[in-house]
C-alpha positions as CSV (number, residue, x, y, z in Angstrom):
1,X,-30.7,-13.9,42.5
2,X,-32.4,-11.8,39.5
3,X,-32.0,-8.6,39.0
4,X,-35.1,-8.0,37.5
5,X,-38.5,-9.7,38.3
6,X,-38.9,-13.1,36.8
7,X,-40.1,-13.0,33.1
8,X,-41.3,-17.2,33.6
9,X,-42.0,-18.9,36.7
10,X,-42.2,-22.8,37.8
11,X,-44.9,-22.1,40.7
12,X,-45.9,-25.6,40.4
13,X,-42.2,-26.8,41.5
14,X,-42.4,-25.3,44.8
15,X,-45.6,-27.8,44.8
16,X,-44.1,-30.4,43.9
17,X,-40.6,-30.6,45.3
18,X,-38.4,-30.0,48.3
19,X,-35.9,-26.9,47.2
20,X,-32.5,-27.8,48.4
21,X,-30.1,-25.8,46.2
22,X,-30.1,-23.2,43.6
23,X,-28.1,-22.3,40.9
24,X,-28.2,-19.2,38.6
25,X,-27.4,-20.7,34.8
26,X,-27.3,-19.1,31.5
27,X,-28.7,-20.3,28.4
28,X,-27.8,-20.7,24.7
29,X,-30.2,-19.5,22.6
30,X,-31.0,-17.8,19.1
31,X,-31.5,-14.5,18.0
32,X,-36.0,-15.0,17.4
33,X,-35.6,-17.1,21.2
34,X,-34.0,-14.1,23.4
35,X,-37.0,-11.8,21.5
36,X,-39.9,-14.1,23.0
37,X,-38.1,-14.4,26.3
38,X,-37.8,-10.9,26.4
39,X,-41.6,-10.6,25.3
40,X,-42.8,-13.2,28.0
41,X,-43.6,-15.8,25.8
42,X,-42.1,-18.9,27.4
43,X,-43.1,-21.6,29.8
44,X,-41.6,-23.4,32.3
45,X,-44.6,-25.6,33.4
46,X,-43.4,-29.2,31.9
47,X,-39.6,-28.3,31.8
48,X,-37.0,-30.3,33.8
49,X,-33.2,-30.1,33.5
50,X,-30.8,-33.5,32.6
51,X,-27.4,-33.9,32.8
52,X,-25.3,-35.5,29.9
53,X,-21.8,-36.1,28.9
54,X,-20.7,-33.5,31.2
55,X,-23.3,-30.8,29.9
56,X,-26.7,-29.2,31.4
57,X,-29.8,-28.8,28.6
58,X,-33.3,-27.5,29.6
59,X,-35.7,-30.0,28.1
60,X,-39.3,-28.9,27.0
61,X,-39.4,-25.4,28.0
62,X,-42.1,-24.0,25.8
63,X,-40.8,-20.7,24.0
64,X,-43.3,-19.4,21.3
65,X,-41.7,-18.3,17.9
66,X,-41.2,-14.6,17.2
67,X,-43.7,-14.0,14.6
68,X,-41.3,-10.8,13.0
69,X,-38.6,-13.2,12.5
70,X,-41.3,-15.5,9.9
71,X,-38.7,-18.1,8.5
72,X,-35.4,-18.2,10.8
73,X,-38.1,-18.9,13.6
74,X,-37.0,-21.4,16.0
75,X,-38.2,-24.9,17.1
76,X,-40.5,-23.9,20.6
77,X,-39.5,-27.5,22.4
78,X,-35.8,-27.5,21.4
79,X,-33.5,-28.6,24.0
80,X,-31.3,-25.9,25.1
81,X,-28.4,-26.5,26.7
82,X,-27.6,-24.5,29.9
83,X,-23.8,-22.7,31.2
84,X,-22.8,-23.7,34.7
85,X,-19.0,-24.1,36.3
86,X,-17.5,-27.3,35.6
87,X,-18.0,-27.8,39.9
88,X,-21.5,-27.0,39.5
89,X,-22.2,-29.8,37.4
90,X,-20.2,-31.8,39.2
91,X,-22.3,-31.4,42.2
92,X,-25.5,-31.5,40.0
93,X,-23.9,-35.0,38.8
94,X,-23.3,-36.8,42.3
95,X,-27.0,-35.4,43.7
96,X,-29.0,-36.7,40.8
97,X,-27.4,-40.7,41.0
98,X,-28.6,-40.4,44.3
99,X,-32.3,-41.6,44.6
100,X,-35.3,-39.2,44.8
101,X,-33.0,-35.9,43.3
102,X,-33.9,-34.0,40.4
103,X,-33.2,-30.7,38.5
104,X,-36.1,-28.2,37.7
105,X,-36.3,-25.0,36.6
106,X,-37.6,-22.1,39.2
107,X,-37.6,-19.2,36.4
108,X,-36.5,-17.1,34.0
109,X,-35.0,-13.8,34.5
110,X,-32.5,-11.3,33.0
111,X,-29.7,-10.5,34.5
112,X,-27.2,-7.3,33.4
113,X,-29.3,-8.2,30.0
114,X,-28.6,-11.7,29.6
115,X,-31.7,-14.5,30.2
116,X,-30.7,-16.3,32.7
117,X,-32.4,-19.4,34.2
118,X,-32.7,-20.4,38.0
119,X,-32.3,-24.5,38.5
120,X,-32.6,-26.2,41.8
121,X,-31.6,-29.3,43.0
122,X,-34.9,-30.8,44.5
123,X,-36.3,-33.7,46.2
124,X,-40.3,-35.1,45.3
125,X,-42.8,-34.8,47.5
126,X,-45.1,-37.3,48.5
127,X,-48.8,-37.0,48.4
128,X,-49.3,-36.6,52.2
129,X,-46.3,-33.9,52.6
130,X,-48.2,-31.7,49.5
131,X,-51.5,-31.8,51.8
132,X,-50.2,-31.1,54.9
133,X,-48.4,-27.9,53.0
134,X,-51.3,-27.1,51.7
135,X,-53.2,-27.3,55.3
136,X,-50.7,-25.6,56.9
137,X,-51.1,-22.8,54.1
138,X,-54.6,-22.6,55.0
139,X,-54.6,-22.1,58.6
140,X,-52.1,-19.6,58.2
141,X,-54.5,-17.8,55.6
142,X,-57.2,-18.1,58.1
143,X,-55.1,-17.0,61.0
144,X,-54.4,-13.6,59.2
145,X,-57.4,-13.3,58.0
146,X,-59.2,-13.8,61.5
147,X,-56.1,-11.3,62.9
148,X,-57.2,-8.7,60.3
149,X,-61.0,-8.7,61.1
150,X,-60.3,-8.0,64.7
151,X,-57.7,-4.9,63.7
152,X,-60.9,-3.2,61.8
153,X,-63.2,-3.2,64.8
């Protein structure tokens, strides 16, 4: 969806969740926020998205004040409310009252200059479906590595 390559990524939400949907939002921010972005200094690690009174807001993405901008800095926690179609968060809406749905944020990328901020609609994993990822990562690592050392001889 980006343009560009993602200035902030959620790895851990790939993890953690199933990916079922994806949206591409933008974001209301101030003037020192859109510099730090810009500069690479957010995080997306403990971030989730809620839904209220018909509006979208990013809850505790971490973006680190603009030192330049000294006084009109910004809070780094604020919550900051995201701009989706009045369907998308319809949809959002209806998923997330049904059990086991959630919102998180995938990353944060600039599109046509804008920061824009890529939410899914996701479903948690258990503890058993996160290991048998992760085995099934592994044996594919070892396949291609195995593959590779026979290609060298």
């Amino acid at each position: 969806m980006a343009d560009e390559k993602p200035l902030a990524s959620n790895r851990k939400a790939a993890h953690d969740y199933y990916i079922e949907d994806q949206f591409e939002a933008g974001i209301v921010l101030r003037g020192s926020e859109i510099k730090s972005i810009r500069a690479g200094k957010v995080q997306l690690r403990e971030a989730y998205v809620r839904v209220e009174a018909n509006a979208v807001w990013l809850i505790n993405a971490h973006i680190s004040p603009y030192d330049p901008a000294a006084r009109e800095n910004h809070d780094p926690l604020r919550a900051r409310k995201l701009l989706l179609h009045r369907r998308e968060i319809g949809k959002l809406l209806d998923k997330v009252k049904l059990k086991g749905y959630t919102i998180v944020p995938l990353d944060i990328h600039q599109s046509k200059g804008r920061a824009k901020v890529t939410i899914a609609l996701a479903k948690g994993k258990q503890l058993h479906d996160k290991r048998q990822a992760m085995a099934e990562r592994d044996s594919e690592r070892e396949m291609a590595r195995a593959l590779g050392q026979r290609g060298r001889r």
